[in-house]
Legacy VTK file of the C-alpha trace (Angstrom):
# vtk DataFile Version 3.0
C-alpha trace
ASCII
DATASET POLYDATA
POINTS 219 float
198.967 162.504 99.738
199.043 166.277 99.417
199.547 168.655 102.608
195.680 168.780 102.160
194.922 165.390 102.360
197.926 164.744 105.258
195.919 167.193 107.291
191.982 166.317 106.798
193.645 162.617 107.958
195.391 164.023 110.811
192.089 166.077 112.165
189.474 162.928 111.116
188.829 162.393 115.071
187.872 166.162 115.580
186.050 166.099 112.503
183.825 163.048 112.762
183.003 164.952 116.592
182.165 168.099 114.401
179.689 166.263 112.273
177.932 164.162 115.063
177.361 167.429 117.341
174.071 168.080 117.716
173.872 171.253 116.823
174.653 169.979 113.236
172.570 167.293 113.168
169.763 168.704 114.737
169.553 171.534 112.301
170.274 169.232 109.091
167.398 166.782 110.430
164.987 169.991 111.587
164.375 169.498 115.144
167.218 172.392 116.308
165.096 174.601 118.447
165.176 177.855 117.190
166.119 180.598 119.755
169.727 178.215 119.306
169.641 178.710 115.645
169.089 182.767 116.810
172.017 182.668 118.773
173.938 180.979 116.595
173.488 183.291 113.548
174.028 186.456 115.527
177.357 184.998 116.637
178.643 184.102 113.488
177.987 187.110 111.885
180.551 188.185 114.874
182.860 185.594 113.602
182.378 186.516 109.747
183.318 190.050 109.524
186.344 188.982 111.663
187.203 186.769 109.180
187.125 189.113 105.850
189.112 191.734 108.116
191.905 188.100 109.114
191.727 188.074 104.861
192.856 191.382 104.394
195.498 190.379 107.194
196.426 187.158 104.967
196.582 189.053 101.519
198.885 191.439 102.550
201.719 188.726 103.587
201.518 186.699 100.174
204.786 187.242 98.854
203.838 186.928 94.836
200.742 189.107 92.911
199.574 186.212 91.917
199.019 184.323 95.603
197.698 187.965 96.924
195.011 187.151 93.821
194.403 184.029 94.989
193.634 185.505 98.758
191.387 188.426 96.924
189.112 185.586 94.906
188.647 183.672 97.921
187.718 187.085 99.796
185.173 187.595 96.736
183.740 184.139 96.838
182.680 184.200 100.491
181.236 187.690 100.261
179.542 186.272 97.831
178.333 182.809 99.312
177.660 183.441 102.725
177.660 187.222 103.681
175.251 188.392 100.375
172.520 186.289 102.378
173.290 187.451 105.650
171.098 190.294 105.936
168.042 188.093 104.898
168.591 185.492 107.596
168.483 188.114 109.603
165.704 189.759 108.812
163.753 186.417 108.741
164.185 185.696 112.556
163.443 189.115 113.429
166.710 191.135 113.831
168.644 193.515 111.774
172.548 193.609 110.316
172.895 196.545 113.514
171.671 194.100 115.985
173.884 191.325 115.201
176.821 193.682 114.883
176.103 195.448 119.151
176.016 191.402 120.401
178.057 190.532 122.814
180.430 187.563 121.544
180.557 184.754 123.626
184.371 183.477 125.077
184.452 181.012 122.393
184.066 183.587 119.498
186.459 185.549 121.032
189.095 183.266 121.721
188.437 181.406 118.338
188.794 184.803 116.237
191.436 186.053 118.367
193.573 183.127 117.366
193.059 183.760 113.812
193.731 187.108 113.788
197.016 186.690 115.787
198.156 184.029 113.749
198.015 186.333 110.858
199.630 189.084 112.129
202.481 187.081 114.073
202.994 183.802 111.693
203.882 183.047 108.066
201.062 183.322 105.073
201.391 179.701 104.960
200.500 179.254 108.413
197.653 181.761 108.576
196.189 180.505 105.238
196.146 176.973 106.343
194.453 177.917 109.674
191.516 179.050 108.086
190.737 176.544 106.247
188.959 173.867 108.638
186.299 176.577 109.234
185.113 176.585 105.500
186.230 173.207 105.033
184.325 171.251 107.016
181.156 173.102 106.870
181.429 171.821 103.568
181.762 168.650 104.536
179.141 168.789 107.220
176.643 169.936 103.829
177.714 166.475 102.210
177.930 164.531 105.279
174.246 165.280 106.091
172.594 165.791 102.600
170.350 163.083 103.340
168.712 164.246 106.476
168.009 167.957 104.604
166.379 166.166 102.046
163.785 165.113 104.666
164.055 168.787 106.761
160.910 170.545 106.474
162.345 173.501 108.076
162.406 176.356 104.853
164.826 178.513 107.088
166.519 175.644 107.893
167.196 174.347 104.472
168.604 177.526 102.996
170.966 178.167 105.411
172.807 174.752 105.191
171.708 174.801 101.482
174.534 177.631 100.790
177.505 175.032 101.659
176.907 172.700 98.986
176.547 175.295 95.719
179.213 175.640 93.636
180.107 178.836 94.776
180.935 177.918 97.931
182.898 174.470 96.968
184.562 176.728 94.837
185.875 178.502 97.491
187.021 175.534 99.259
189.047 174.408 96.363
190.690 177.562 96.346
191.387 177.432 99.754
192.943 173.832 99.471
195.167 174.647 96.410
196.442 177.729 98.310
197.445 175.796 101.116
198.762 173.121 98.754
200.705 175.493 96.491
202.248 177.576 99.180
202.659 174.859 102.266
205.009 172.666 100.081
208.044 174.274 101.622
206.918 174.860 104.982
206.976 172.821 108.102
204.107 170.219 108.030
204.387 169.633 111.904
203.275 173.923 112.210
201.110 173.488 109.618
199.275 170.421 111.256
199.367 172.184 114.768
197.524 175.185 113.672
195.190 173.553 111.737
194.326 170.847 114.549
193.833 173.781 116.504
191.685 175.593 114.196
189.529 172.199 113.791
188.715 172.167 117.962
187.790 175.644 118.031
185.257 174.744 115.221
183.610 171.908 117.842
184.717 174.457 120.443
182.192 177.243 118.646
179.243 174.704 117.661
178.810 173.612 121.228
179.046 176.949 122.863
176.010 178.032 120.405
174.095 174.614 120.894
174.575 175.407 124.796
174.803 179.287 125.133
177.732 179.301 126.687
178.059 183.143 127.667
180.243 185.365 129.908
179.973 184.549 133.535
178.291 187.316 135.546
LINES 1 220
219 0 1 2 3 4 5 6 7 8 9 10 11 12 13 14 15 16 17 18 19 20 21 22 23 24 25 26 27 28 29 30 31 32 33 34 35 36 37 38 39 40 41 42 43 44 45 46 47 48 49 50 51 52 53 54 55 56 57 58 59 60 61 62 63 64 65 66 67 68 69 70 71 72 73 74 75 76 77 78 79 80 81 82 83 84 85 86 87 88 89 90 91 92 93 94 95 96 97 98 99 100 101 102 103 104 105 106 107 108 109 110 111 112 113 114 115 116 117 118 119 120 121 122 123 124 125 126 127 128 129 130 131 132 133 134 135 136 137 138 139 140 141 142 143 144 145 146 147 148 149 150 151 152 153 154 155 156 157 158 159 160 161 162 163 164 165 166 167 168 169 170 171 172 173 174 175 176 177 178 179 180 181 182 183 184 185 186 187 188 189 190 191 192 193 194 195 196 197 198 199 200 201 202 203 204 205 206 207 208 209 210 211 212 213 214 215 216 217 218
């Protein structure tokens, strides 16, 4: 097996409680109630401009011009798959791209992005890189896992918001993000590679069950 495959194994308990949550199933099927869905998008929008500014972070600790490439095309790819839309979704349950930027993030967004970000400024490309991946992994895998019940989702809004994980632009990117982690974790620890991305895996069920219940700051 490849570092890739060593660590989807090592995670398959977290990951079969990310695709059973139901938040994800509820949306895939249709029945999530919406004002979750609401809360949900405003918060990730928190969560994705973190992540293009953890990228920027990640690119400038690849050691060759060929890996800092790499980091750029997988930058360009999620611009492209999941933030072009953004402003749509938006707009479609009744806020604006200013809105979801003033929200307040909830302790789970916070702690989730602040681990990122810290593990890019403080730790090795390899061990940044691979601690991004579960995020855009799995929601891929979530999209295949659950293909069946969208089929049957009558939900339009619904539908084209899980319907941007399974286009080719966005497998793409997960690809990319494999091989990365594949090409450039060969040398490196596995055990440090494992921990961060077991770690990266529980903040993803950490994040999909503080949207499904609205877990906020205490007053």
């Amino acid at each position: 097996m490849n570092i890739t495959e060593r660590l989807r194994k090592d995670a398959d308990d977290i990951w079969k409680e990310i695709k059973e949550h139901p938040f994800v199933v509820e949306l895939y099927s249709g029945g999530l109630p919406q004002d979750k869905f609401e809360f949900y998008i405003l918060q990730d929008y928190y969560y994705l401009v973190r992540a293009i500014r953890n990228f920027s972070i990640i690119s400038s600790k690849a050691e060759s011009i060929d890996v800092m490439k790499d980091v750029t095309e997988i930058l360009h790819l999620e611009a492209h798959s999941e933030l072009q839309g953004y402003e749509d979704f938006l707009n479609r349950i009744g806020y604006s791209l200013e809105d979801a930027a003033n929200i307040e993030p909830i302790p789970a967004n916070v702690s989730y992005t602040s681990f990122l970000l810290s593990n890019s400024s403080l730790n090795s490309f390899e061990v940044a890189i691979t601690s991004v991946l579960p995020c855009f992994w799995s929601y891929a895998e979530i999209a295949e896992y659950h293909s069946d019940k969208l089929k049957d989702n009558h939900n339009d809004l619904y539908k084209d918001w899980a319907g941007v994980y399974s286009t080719d632009s966005y497998l793409e990117l997960v690809e990319k993000l494999k091989n990365l982690v594949n090409k450039t974790g060969k040398d490196h620890e596995y055990e440090d590679l494992k921990d961060n991305f077991i770690t990266a895996s529980k903040y993803e069920y950490m994040f999909w069950d503080a949207v499904y219940n609205k877990k906020k700051w205490p007053v």
